[in-house]
C-alpha positions in Angstrom: -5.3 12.9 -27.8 -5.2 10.5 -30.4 -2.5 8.3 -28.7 -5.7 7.8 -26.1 -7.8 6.2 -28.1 -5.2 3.4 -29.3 -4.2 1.2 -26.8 -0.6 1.2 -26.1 2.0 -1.6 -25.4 4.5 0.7 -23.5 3.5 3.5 -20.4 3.9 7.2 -21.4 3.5 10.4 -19.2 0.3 12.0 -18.8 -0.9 14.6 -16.8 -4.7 14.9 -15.5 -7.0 14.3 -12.6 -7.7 10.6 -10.1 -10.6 10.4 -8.5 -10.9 7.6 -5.7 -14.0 6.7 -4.2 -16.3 3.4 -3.0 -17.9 2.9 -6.7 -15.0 5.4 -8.4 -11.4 5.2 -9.4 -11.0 7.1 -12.7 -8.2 9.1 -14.4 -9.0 11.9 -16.5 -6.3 12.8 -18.7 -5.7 17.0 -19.5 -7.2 17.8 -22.6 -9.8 14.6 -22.9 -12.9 14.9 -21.5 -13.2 10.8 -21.0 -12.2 9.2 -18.1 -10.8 5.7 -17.6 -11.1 3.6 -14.6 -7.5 3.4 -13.1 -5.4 0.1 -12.3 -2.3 -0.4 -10.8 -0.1 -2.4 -9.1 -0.6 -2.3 -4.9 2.6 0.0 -4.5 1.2 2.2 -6.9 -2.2 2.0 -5.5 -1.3 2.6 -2.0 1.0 5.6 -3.1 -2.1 7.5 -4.9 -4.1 6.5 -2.0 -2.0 8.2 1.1 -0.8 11.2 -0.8 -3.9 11.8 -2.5 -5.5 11.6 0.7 -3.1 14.0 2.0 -3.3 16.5 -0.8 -7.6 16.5 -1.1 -10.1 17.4 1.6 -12.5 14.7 -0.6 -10.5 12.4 -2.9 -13.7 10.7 -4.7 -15.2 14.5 -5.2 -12.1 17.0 -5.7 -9.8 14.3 -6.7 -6.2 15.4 -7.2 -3.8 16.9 -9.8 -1.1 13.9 -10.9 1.5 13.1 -14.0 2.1 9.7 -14.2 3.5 7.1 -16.3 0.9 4.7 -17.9 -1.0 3.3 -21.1 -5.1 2.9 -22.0 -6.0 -1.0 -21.3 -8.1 -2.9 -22.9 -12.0 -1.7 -23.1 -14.1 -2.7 -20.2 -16.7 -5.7 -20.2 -20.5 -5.9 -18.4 -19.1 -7.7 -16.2 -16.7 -5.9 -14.6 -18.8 -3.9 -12.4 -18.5 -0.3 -11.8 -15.4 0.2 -14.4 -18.0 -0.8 -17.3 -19.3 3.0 -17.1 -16.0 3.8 -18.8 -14.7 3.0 -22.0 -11.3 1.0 -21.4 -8.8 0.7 -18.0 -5.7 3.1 -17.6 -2.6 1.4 -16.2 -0.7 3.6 -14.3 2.3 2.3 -13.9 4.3 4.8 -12.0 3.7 8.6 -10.1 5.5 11.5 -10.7 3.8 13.9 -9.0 0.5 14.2 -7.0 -0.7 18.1 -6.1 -4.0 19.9 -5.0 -6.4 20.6 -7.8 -6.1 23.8 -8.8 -6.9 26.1 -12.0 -3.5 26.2 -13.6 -3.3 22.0 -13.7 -3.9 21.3 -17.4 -2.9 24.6 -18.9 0.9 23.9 -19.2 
């Protein structure tokens, strides 16, 4: 948890929830009850969006399960809009895997 709170130069793997919505695109890693608005390149962007649309009846509600390769950005400003509700941005520079919510997700 700690390596969350320290930005980070290079991507590592981390495990937790996305949530993708008209005012919402967060990241919630396992273990960390702070979320982090989400950025990404556009491949990367349109990959979470059609399988995670694929894998979740509501994507901005339910979100989905996914380990991915990324680092915690700089802290957000005032003015960047919705993303100011959380504390910094998450890069996500690559997906490894995108499933269905379920109980089991963050236990392992």
């Amino acid at each position: 948890m700690a390596m969350l709170l320290a930005a980070s130069a290079s991507a590592a793997p981390f495990r937790g929830h996305l949530y993708v919505g008209p005012e919402n695109e967060a990241f919630y890693p396992c273990g960390n009850k702070i979320g982090y608005w989400f950025i990404s390149t556009e491949a990367v962007r349109k990959q979470l969006l059609s399988e995670g649309l694929a894998k979740s009846d509501a994507l901005s509600e339910q979100g989905v399960y996914v380990e991915i390769d990324g680092r915690v950005g700089r802290k957000t400003k005032k003015a960047d809009g919705h993303a100011h509700s959380y504390p910094a941005y998450f890069h996500i520079e690559r997906v490894n895997a995108i499933h269905r919510v379920s109980e089991c997700d963050c236990k392992h």
